[in-house]
C-alpha positions as CSV (number, residue, x, y, z in Angstrom):
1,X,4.6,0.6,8.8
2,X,1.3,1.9,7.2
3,X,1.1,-1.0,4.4
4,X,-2.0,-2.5,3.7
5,X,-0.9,-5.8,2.0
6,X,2.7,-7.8,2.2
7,X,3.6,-11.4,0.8
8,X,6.6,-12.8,0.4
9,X,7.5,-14.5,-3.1
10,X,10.2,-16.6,-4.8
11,X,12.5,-14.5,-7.3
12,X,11.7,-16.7,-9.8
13,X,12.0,-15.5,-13.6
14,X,9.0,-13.9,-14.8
15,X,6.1,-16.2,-16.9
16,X,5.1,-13.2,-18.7
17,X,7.8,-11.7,-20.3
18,X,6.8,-13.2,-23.6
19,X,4.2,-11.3,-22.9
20,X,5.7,-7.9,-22.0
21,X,8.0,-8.2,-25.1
22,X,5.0,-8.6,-27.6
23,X,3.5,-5.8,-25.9
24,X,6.5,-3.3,-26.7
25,X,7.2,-4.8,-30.2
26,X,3.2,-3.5,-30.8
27,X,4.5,0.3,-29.9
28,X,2.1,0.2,-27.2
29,X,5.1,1.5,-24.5
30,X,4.5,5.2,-27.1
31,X,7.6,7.1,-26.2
32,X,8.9,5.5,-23.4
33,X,11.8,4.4,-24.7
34,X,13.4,3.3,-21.2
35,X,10.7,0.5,-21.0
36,X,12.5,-1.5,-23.9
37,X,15.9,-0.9,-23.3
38,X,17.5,-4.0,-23.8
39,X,19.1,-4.1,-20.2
40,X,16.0,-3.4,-18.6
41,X,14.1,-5.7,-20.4
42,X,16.4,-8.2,-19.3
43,X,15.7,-7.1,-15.7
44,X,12.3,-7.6,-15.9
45,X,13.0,-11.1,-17.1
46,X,15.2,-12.2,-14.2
47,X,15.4,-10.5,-10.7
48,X,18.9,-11.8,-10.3
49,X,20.1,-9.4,-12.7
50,X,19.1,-6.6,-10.4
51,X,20.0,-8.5,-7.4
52,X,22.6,-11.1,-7.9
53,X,22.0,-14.3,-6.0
54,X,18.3,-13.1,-5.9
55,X,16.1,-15.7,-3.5
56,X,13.0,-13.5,-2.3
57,X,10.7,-10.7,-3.1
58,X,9.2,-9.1,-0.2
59,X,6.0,-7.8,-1.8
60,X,3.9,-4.8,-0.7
61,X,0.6,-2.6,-1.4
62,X,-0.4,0.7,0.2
63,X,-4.1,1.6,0.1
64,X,-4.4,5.6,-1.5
65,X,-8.0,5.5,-1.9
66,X,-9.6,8.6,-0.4
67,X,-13.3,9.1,-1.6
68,X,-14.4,9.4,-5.0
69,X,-15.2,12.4,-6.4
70,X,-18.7,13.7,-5.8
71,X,-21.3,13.9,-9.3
72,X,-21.5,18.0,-9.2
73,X,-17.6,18.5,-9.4
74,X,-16.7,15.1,-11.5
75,X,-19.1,16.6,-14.4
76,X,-17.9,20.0,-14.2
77,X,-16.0,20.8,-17.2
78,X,-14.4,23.8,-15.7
79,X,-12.4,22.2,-13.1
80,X,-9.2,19.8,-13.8
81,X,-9.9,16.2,-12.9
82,X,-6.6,14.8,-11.4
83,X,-5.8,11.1,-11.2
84,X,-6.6,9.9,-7.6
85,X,-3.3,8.9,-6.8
86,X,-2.0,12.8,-7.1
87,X,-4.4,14.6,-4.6
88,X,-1.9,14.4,-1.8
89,X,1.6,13.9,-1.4
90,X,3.9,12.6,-3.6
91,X,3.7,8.4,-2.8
92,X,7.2,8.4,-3.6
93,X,8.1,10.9,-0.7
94,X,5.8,9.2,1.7
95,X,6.6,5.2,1.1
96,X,10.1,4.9,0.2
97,X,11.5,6.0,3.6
98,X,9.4,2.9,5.2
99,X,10.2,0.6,2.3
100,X,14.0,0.8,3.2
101,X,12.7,0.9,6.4
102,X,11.0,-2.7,5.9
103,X,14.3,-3.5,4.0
104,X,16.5,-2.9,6.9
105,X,14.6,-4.3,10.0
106,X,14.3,-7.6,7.7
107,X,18.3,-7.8,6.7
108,X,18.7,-7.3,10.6
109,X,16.8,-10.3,11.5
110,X,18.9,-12.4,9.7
111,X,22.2,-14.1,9.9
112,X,25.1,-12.4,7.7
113,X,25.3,-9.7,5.3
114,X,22.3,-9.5,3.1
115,X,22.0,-7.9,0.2
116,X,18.6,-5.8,-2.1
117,X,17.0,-3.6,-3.4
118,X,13.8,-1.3,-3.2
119,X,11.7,-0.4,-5.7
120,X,8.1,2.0,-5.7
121,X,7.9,1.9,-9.6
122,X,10.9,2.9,-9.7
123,X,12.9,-0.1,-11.0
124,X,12.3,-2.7,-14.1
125,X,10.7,-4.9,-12.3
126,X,7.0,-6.6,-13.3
127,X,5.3,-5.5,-10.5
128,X,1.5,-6.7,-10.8
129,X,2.9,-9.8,-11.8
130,X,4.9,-9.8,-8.8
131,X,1.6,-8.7,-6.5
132,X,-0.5,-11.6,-8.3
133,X,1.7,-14.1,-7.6
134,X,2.1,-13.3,-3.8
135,X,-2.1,-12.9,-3.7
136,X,-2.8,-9.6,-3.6
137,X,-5.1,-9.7,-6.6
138,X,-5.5,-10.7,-9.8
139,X,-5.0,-8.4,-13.0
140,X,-8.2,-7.6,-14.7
141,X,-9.0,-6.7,-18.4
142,X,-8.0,-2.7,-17.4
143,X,-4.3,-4.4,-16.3
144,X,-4.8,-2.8,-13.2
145,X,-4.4,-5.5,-9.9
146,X,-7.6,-5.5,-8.2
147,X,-7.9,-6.9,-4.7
148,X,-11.2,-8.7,-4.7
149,X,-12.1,-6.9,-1.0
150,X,-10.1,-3.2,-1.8
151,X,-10.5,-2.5,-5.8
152,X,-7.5,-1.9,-7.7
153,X,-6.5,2.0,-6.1
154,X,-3.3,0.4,-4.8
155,X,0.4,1.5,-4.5
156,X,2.6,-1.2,-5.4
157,X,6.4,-1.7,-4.4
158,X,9.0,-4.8,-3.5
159,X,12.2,-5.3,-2.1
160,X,14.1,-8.0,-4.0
161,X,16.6,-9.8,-1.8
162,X,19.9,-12.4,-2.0
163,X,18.3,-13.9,1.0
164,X,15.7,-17.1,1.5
165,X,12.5,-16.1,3.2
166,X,9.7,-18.1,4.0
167,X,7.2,-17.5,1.1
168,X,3.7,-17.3,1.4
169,X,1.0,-19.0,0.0
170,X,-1.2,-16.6,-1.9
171,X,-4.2,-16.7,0.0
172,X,-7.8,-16.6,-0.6
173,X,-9.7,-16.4,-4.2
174,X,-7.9,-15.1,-6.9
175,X,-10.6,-13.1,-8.5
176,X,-11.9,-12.5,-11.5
177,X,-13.2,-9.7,-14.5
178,X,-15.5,-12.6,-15.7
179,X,-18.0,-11.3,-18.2
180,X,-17.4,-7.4,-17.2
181,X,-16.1,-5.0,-19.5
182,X,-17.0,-2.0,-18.4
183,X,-13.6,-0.2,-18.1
184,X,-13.1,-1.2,-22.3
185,X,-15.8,0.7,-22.9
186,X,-15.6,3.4,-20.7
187,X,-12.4,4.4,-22.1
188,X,-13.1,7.5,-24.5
189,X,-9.9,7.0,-26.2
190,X,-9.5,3.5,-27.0
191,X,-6.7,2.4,-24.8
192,X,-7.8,-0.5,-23.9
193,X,-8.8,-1.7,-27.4
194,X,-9.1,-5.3,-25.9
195,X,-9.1,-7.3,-22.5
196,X,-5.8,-7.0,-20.5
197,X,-4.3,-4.8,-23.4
198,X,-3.2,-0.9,-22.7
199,X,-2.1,1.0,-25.9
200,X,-0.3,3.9,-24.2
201,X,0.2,5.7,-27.2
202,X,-4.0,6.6,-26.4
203,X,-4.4,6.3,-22.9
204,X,-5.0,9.9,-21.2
205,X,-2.6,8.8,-18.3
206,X,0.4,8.8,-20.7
207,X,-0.7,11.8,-22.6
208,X,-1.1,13.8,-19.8
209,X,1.9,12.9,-18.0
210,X,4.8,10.8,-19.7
211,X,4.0,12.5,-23.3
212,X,6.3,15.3,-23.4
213,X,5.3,17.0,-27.1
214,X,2.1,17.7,-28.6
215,X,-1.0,16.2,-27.9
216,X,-2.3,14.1,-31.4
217,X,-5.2,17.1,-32.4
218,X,-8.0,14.2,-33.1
219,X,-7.3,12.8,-29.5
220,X,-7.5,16.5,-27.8
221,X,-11.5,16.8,-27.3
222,X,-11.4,13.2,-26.3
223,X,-8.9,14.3,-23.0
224,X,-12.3,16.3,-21.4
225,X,-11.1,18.0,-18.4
226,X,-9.1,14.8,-17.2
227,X,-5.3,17.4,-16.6
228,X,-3.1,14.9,-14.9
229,X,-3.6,11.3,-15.3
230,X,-6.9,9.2,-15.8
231,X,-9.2,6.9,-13.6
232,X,-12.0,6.2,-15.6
233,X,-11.3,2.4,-15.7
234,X,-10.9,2.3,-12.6
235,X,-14.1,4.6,-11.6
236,X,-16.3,1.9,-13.7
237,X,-14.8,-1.0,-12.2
238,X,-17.4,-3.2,-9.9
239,X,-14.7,-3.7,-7.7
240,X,-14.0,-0.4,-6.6
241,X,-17.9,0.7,-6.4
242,X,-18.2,-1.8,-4.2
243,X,-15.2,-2.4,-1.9
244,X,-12.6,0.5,-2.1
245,X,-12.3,1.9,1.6
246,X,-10.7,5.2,2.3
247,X,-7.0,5.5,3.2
248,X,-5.7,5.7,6.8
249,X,-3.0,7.7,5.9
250,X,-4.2,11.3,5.9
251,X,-0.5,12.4,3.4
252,X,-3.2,10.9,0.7
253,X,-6.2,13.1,1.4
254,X,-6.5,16.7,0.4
255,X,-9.1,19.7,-0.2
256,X,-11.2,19.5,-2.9
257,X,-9.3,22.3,-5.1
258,X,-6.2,20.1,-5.3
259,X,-8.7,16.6,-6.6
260,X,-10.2,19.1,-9.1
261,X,-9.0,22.6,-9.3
262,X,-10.6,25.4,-11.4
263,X,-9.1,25.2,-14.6
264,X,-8.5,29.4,-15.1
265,X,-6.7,29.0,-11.6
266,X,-4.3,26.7,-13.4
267,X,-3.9,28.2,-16.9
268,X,-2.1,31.5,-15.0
269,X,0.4,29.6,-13.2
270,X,3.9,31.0,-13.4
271,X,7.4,29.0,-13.1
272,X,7.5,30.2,-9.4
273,X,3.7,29.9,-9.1
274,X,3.6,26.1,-10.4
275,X,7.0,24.9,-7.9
276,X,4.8,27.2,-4.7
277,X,1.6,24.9,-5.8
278,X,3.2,21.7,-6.6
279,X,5.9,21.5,-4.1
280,X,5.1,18.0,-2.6
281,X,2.9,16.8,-5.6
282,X,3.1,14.2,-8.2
283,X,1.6,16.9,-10.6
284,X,5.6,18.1,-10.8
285,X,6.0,15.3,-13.3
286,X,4.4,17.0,-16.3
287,X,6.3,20.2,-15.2
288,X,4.5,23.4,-15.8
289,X,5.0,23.2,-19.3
290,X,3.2,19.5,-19.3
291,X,0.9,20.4,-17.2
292,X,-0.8,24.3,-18.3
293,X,-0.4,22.2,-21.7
294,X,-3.2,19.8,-20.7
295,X,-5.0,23.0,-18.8
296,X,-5.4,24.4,-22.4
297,X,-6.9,21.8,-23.8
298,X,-9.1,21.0,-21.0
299,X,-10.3,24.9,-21.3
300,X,-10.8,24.1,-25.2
301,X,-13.3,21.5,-24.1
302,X,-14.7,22.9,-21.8
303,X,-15.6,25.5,-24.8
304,X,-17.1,28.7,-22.5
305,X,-16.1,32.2,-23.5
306,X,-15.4,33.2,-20.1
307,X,-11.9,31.3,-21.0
308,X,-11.0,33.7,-23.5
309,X,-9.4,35.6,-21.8
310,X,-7.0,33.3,-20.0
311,X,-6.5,31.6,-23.1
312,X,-5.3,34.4,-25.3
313,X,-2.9,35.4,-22.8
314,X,-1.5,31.5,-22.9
315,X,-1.3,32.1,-26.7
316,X,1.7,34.3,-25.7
317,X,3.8,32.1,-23.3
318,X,7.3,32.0,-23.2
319,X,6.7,27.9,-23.9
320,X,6.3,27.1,-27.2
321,X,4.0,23.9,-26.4
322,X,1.9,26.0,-24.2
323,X,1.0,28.8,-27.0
324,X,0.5,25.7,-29.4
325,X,-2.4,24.2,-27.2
326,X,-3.9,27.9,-26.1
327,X,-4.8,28.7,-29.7
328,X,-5.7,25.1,-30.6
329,X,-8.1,25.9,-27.7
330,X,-9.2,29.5,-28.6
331,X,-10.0,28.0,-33.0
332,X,-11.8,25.3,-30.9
333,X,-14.1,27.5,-28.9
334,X,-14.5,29.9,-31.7
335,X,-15.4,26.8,-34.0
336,X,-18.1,26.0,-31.4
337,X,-20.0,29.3,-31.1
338,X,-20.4,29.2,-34.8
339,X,-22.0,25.4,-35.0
């Protein structure tokens, strides 16, 4: 069905919600407010609270890897560096039609009614706990899961089902970051202010996606030209240097202009304009607001006066939070030329 790893795990409660609740009473889930909802909590904590009578947990990764992005476009400020994972299709789109799929040929191998659900991130569930414990990697100090042969650029997803399954034994070493730190120090916000720890309320994924208001001013020339999401922990990582192979699935590749479009392309986008582009994307997410929002910035940093222009018009959107950012980026520009 197109997936590159599969395991099959007890629904056992989880060993790290301990951990998961110390992480939220830190702040570090920002304003996600559904991630510590009492009820989901709880359904991170035990499966059967999702599905009742919950026995297994058919556990799946899909490869997106396509190539990484070559050194003349990857340092040039005027173009929008989008996450990986949003250069083709939406993931969502693509995998959850072959996730029930899965779900269904299973339940009709059985004997009797049988009972789950599906989840692509979509669901409380822990899933790189889940993944590590069916041996598809181990999570390193960025708490991505890295596969010790394919990296960490990995789509996760499980079905959790009232039915028993033979369970597999994770297989193979389990990996390890050892002495590496490179993606702590990469980070030019300080997300990751120590091993296995992600402050959202810094990382440039979450700001540039899940953050719905302003962008904190001191953290705004620390964004770059990174638009929709961030992979600079997982660009550093030895891992993916080394091992991550391309995608088979061609719905993940796309041209260069959608991995890293020019930024005064973007900033002129209109309602209709943005829905035309974005259609089948993940970059729908931030919405246009979101989205031209980061642009603006981006064009701030990128600090040449042939984004004037662009700029000043932005500084007269109908969206409040996209005029804010344009003249942020206009006094930041200005401030520039005169240093």
């Amino acid at each position: 069905m197109g997936f590159t790893l599969a395991a099959i795990v007890p629904a056992v409660p989880s060993r790290y919600i301990g951990y998961y609740q110390a992480w939220l009473k830190a702040g570090h889930h920002a304003e996600m407010a559904y991630l510590a909802r009492p009820d989901a909590v709880a359904r991170r904590a035990s499966l059967a609270k999702t599905v009742p009578g919950a026995r297994s947990v058919v556990v799946v990764a899909a490869n997106y890897h396509t190539r990484h992005l070559p050194p003349h476009i990857l340092t040039n400020p005027s173009r929008g560096i989008i996450a990986g994972y949003a250069w083709g299709v939406d993931y969502h789109k693509l995998l959850t039609p072959k996730l029930r799929e899965l779900q269904t040929w299973i339940a009709a191998q059985l004997p009797g009614p049988v009972h789950g659900r599906a989840y692509i991130d979509t669901g409380p569930v822990l899933e790189r706990d889940l993944a590590r414990q069916a041996g598809l990697g181990f999570i390193g100090k960025n708490t991505c899961l890295i596969h010790p042969r394919l990296g960490s650029f990995l789509f996760l997803a499980e079905i959790i089902l009232d039915a028993a399954l033979p369970f597999d034994a994770p297989a193979g070493a389990a990996g390890t970051c050892a002495r590496c730190a490179r993606c702590l120090a990469a980070c030019p916000t300080n997300a990751l202010p120590a091993p296995f720890v992600l402050n959202s309320n810094r990382c440039i994924s979450y700001l540039t996606i899940e953050h719905k208001g302003e962008i904190p001013v001191n953290l705004r020339p620390l964004l770059g030209n990174r638009i929709f999401g961030c992979d600079i922990c997982q660009e550093v990582c030895p891992y993916n240097r080394r091992f991550a192979l391309p995608t088979a699935e061609p719905a993940f590749r796309a041209a260069l202009d959608d991995m890293a479009p020019p930024l005064l392309d973007l900033i002129s986008l209109d309602d209709e304009g943005f829905r035309r582009r974005f259609k089948n994307s993940p970059l729908k997410r931030a919405k246009r607001r979101g989205l031209l929002r980061n642009v603006a910035v981006a064009l701030g940093n990128w600090g040449h006066r042939q984004a004037i222009p662009a700029l000043k018009q932005a500084g007269h959107d109908p969206e409040p939070l996209i005029q804010t950012h344009a003249r942020w980026a206009l006094a930041h520009i200005e401030a520039r030329a005169k240093s």
